[in-house]
mmCIF file of the C-alpha atoms, coordinates in Angstrom:
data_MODEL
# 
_entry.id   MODEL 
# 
loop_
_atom_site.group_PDB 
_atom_site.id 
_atom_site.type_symbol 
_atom_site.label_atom_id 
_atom_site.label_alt_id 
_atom_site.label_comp_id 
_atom_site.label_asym_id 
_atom_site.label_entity_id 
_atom_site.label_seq_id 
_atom_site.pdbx_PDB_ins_code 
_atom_site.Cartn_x 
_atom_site.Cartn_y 
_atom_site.Cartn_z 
_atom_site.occupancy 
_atom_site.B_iso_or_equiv 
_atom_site.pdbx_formal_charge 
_atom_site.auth_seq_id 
_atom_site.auth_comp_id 
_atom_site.auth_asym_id 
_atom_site.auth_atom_id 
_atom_site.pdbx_PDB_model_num 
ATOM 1  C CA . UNK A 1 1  ? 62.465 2.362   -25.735 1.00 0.00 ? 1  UNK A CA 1 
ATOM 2  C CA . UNK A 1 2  ? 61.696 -1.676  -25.633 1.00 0.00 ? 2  UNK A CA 1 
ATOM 3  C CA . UNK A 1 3  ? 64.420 -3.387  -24.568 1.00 0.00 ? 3  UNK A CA 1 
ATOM 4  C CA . UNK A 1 4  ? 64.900 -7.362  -25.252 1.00 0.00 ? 4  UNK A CA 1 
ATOM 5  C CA . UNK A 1 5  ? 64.343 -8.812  -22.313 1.00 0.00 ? 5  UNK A CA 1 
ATOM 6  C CA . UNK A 1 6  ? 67.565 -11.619 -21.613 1.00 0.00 ? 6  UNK A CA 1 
ATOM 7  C CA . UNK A 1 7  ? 67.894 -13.650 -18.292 1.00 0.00 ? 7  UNK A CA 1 
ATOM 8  C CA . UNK A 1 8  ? 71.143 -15.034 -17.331 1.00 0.00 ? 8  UNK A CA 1 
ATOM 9  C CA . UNK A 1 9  ? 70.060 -16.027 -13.900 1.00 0.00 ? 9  UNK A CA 1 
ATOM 10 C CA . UNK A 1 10 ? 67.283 -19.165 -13.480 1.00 0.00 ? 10 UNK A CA 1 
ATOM 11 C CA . UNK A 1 11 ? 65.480 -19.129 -10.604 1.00 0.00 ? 11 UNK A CA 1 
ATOM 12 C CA . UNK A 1 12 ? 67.326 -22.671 -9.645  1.00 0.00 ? 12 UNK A CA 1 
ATOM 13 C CA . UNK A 1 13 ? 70.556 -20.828 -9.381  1.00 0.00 ? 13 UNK A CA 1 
ATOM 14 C CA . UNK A 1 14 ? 69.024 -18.162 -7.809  1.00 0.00 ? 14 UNK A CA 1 
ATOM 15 C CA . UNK A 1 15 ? 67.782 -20.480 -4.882  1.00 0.00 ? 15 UNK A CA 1 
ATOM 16 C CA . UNK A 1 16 ? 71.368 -21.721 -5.058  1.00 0.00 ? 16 UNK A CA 1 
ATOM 17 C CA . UNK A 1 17 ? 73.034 -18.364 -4.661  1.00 0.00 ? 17 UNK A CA 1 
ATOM 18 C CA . UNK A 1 18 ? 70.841 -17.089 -2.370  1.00 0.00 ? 18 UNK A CA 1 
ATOM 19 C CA . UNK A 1 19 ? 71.193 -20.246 0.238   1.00 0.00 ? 19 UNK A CA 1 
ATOM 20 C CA . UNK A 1 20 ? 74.467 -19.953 -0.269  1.00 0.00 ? 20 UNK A CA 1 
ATOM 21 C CA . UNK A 1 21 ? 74.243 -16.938 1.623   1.00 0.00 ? 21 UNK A CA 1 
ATOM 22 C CA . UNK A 1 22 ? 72.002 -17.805 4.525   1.00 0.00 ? 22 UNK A CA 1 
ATOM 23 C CA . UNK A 1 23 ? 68.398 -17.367 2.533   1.00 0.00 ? 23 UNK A CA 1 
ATOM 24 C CA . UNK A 1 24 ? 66.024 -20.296 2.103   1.00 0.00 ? 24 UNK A CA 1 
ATOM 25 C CA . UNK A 1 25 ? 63.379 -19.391 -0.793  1.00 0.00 ? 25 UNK A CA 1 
ATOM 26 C CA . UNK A 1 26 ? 61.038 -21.924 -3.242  1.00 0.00 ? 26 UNK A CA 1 
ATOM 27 C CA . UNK A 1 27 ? 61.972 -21.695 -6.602  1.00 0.00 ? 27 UNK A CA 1 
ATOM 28 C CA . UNK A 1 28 ? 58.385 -19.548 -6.944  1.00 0.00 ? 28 UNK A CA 1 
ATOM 29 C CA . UNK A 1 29 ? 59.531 -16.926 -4.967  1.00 0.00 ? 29 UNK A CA 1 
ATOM 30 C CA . UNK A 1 30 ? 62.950 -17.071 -6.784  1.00 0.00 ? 30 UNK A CA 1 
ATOM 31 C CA . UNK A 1 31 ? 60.409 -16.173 -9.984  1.00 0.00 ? 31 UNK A CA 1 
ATOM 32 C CA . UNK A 1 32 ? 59.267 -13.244 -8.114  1.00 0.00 ? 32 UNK A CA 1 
ATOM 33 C CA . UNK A 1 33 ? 62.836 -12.336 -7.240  1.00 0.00 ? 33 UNK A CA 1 
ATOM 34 C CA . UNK A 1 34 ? 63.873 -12.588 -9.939  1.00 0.00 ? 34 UNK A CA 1 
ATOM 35 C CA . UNK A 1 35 ? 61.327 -10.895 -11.675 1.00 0.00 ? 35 UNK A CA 1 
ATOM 36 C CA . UNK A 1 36 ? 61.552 -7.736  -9.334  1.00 0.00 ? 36 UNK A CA 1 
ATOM 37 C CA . UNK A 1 37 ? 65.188 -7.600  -10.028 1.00 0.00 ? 37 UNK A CA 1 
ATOM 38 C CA . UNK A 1 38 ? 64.849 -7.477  -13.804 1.00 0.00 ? 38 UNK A CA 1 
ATOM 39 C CA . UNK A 1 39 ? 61.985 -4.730  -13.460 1.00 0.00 ? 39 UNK A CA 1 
ATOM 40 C CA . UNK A 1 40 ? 64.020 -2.713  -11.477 1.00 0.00 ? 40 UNK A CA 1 
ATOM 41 C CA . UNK A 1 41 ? 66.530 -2.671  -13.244 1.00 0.00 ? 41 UNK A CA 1 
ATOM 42 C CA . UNK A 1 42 ? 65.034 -1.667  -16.470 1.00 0.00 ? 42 UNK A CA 1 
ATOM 43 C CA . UNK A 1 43 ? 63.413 1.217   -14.097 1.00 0.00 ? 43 UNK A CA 1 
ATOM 44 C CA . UNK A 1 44 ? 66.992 2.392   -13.341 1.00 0.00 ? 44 UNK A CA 1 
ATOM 45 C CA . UNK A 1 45 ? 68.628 2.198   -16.611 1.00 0.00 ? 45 UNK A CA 1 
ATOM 46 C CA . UNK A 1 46 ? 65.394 4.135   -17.551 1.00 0.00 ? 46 UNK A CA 1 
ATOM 47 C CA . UNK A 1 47 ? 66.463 7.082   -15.306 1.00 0.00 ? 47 UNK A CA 1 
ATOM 48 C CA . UNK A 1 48 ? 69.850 6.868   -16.057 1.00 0.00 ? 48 UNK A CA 1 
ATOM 49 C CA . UNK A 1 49 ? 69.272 7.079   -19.717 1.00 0.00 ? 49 UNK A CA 1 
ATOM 50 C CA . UNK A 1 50 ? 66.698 10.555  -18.741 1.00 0.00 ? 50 UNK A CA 1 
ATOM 51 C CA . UNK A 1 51 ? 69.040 12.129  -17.100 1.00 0.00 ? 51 UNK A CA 1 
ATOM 52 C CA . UNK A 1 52 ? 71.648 12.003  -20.005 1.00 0.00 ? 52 UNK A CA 1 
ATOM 53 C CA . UNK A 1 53 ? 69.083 12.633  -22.460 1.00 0.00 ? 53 UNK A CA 1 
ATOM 54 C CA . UNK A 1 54 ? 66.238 14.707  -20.846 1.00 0.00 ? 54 UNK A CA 1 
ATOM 55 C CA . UNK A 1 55 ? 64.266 14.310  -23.549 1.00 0.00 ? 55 UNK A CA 1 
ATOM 56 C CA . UNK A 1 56 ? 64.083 10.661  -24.479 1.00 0.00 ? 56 UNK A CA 1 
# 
């Protein structure tokens, strides 16, 4: 299943949110963030979805 990939964090606010909280990153490593979030999280409503429907 393909989903439509749709990011409603930038990597600017990112930076933002994370110094916020005590972590200084460049916006390229907010990218990478970023994009290791969004992976991950496509890998875990992956398994979610396979254990409802063990076949998918």
């Amino acid at each position: 299943m393909e989903f439509k990939q749709k990011r409603n964090v930038s990597p600017s606010e990112a930076v933002k949110i994370l110094a916020k909280h005590g972590t200084v990153v460049s916006i390229d490593q907010a990218k990478l963030i970023l994009d290791f979030m969004y992976e991950f999280g496509k890998l875990a409503l992956d398994q979610q979805i396979r254990k409802v429907r063990p076949n998918y």
